[in-house]
Structures are given as structure tokens and as C-alpha cells.
C-alpha positions as CSV (number, residue, x, y, z in Angstrom):
1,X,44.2,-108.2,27.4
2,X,46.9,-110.8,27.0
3,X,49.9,-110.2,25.2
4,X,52.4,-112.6,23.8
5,X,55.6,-114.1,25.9
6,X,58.7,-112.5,25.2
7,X,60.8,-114.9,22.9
8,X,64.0,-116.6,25.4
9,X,63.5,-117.0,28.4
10,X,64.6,-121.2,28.1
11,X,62.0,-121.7,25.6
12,X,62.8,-123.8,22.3
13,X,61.8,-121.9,19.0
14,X,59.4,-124.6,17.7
15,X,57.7,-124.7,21.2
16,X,57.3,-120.5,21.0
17,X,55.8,-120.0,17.5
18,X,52.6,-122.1,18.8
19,X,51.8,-120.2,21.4
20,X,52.7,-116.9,19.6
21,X,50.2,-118.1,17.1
22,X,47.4,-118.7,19.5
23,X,48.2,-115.5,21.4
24,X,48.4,-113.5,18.1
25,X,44.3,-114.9,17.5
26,X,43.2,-113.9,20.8
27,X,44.5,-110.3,20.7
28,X,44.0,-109.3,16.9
29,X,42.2,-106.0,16.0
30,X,38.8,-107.6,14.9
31,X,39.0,-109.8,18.1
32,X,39.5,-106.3,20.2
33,X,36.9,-104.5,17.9
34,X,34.1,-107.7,19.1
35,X,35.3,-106.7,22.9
36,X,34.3,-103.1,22.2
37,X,31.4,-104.4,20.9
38,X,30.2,-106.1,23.7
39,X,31.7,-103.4,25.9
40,X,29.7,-100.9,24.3
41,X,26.3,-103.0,24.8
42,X,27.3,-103.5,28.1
43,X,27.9,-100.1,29.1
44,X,24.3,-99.1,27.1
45,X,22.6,-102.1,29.3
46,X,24.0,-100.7,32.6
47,X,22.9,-97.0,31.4
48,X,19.3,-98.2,30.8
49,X,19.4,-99.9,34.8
50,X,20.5,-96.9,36.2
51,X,17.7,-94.9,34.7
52,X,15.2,-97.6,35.2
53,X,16.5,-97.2,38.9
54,X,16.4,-93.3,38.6
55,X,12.5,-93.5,37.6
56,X,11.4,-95.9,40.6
57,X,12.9,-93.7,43.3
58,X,10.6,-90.9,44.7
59,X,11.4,-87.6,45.1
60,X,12.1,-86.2,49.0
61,X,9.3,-84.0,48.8
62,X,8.5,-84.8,52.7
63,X,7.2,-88.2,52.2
64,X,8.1,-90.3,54.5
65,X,9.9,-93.5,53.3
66,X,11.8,-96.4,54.3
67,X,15.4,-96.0,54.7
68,X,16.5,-99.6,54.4
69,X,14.6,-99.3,50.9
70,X,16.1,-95.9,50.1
71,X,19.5,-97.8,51.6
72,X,19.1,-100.9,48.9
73,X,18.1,-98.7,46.0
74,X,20.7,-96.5,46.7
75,X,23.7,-99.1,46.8
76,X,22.3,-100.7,43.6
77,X,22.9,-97.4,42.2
78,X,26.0,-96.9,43.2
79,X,27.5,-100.3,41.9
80,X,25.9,-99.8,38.5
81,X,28.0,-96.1,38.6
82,X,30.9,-98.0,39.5
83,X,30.6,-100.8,37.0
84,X,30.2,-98.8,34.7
85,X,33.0,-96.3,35.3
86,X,35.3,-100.1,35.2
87,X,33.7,-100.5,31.8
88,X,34.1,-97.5,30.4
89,X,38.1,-97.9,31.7
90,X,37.8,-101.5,30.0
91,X,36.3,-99.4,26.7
92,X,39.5,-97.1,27.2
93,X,41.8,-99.8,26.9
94,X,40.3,-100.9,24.1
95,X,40.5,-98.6,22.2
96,X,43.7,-97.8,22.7
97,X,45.4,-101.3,22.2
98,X,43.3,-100.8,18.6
99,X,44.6,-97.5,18.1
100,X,48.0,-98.9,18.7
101,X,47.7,-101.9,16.6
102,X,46.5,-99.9,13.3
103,X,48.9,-96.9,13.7
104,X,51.5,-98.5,11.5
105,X,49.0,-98.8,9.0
106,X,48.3,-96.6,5.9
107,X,45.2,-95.0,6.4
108,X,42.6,-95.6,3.7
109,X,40.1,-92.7,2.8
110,X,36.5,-93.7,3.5
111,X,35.2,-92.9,0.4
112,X,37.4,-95.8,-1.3
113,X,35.5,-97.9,0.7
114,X,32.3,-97.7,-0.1
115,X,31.7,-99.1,-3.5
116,X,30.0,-96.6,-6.4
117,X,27.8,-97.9,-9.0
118,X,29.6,-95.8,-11.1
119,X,33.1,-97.8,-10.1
120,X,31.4,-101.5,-11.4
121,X,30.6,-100.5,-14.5
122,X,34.2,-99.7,-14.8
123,X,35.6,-103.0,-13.8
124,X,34.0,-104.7,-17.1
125,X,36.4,-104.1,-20.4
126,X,35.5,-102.2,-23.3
127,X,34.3,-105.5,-25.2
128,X,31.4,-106.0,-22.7
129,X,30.8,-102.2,-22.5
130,X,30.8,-102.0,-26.4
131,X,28.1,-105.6,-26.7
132,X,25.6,-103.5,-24.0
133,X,25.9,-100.4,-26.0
134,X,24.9,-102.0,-29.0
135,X,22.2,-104.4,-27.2
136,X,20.9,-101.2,-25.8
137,X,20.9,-99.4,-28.8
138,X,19.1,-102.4,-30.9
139,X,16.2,-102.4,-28.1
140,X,15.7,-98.4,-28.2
141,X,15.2,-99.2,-32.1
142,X,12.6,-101.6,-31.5
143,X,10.9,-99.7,-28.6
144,X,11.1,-97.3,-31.9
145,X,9.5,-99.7,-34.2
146,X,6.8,-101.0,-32.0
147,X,5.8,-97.5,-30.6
148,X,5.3,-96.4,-34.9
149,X,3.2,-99.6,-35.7
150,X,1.2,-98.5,-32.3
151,X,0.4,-95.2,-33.3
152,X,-0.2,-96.4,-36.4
153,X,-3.0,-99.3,-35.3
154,X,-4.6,-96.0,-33.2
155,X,-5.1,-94.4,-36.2
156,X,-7.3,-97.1,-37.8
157,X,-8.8,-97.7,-34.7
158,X,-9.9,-93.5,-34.7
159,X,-10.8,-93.8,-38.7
160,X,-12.9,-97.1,-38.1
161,X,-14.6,-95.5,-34.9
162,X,-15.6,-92.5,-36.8
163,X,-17.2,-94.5,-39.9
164,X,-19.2,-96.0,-37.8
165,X,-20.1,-92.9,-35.6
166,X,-21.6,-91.7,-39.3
167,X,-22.7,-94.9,-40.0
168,X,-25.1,-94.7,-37.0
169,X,-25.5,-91.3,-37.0
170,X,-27.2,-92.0,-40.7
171,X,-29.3,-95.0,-39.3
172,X,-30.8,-92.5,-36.2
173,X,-31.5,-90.1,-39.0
174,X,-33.1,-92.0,-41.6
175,X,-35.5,-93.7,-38.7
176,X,-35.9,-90.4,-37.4
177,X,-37.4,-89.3,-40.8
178,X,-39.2,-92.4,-41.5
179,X,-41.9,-91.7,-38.6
């Protein structure tokens, strides 16, 4: 974590604002948010060694072993622990230089950022509202329409299928009293 040079100090004032610039993109919030980040992976990658370490050692249940690999297994351990306490520290600092950095800001209430469906609609004016209400509306009328001449084709479908269930029922009976 770098921070910017105090201004003074026998510098010019052109010569300062460049480096005040270039100091002001390497320590912004979203550039400290991206070291958390990678902190945080870290610190999940080091986790996952120690307990991949954990699962290989054996137990002392009287087995005899050998020390040197006990010794070896046992100092890896102990420098994962301890890199991981230093990035955990490094997490620390983090967070804190974030925490300082957005204090002077107003905090914003979650649920104004996350946008609702019901918040879009409201962004359109009452012209474009008005049109889809009345588009809307036309296509419920001709869902209407087409739905009556439907049930209406059904109906001569079921009167044309019953003439001709008499039709053939008359056939069948007049062979029937033909033989």
C-alpha cells in the first residue's frame, strides 16, 4: 500500500500533480477491492494446502514413522500457518484502507441498487405507457375475436360430425334390414 508524497518538500507543482495522479490509480478503492480479491483466493488456496497436508499425515497410533518425513511435512505446515496469518494481516489492511476511503461517503441503501422491474416501466413517460395500454388492449380484442369465430367453427365441426354419425348410422341400418 503506497500512498501519495506529501506536496513541498522542493518539488514544483506541475512536477507533483503527475505523480499524485499515478499514485491516486494505484491506491483507489476498486484497485484495493481487486487486492482483496486476490487476497481472499489466496488465503482460500493456502486453506485447501493445509488440509490437503492435514489428510496425508498419519495419525500416532504407534506406527512407527520417519521423523525426517514427519519433520518436512511438519515445517510445510507450519509456513502455510504462517503465510497465511501474513495474509490474513494483508486482508486486514485492506480492508481497512477501504473502510477509510468510503467513510466520507453517503451510504447508499442496497435495495436502491438492485434494479426492479417494477422501477423500468417507470422510467418510460405516460405517452409510451398510454400507446402499450392501447396496443395491449387492441390484441386482448382480437384474442377476443379469434377465440368467438373458433368456438364458432367447433360448432359446425360437432353439427357436421353428428349428420354424418346419422347418416351412417341410417346406411348400417338399412343394410342391416336388407339381408
Amino acid at each position: 500500500m503506497s500512498t501519495p508524497p506529501l506536496a513541498g518538500a522542493g518539488m514544483p507543482p506541475g512536477a507533483f500533480s503527475g505523480t499524485q495522479a499515478q499514485a491516486a490509480r494505484e491506491v483507489n478503492t476498486a484497485s484495493l477491492c481487486r487486492i482483496g480479491q486476490e487476497t481472499v483466493q489466496d488465503i482460500v488456496f493456502r486453506t485447501m494446502e493445509i488440509f490437503q497436508l492435514l489428510r496425508n499425515m498419519q495419525l500416532p497410533n504407534g506406527v512407527t514413522y520417519h521423523t525426517a518425513t514427519y519433520q518436512d511435512r511438519l515445517a510445510k505446515l507450519q509456513e502455510h500457518l504462517r503465510q497465511l496469518s501474513i495474509l490474513f494481516r494483508k486482508l486486514r489492511l485492506v480492508y481497512d484502507k477501504c473502510n477509510e476511503n468510503c467513510a466520507g461517503l453517503d451510504p447508499v441503501p442496497i435495495e436502491q441498487l438492485i434494479p426492479y422491474v417494477e422501477e423500468d416501466g417507470s422510467k418510460h413517460d405516460d405517452r409510451s405507457a398510454a400507446s402499450q395500454l392501447r396496443f395491449a388492449s387492441e390484441e386482448r380484442r382480437e384474442i377476443m375475436e379469434v377465440n368467438k369465430k373458433l368456438k364458432q367453427k367447433n360448432q359446425q365441426l360437432k353439427q357436421i360430425m353428428d349428420q354424418l354419425r346419422n347418416l351412417i348410422w341410417d346406411i348400417n341400418a338399412m343394410l342391416a334390414m336388407r339381408n
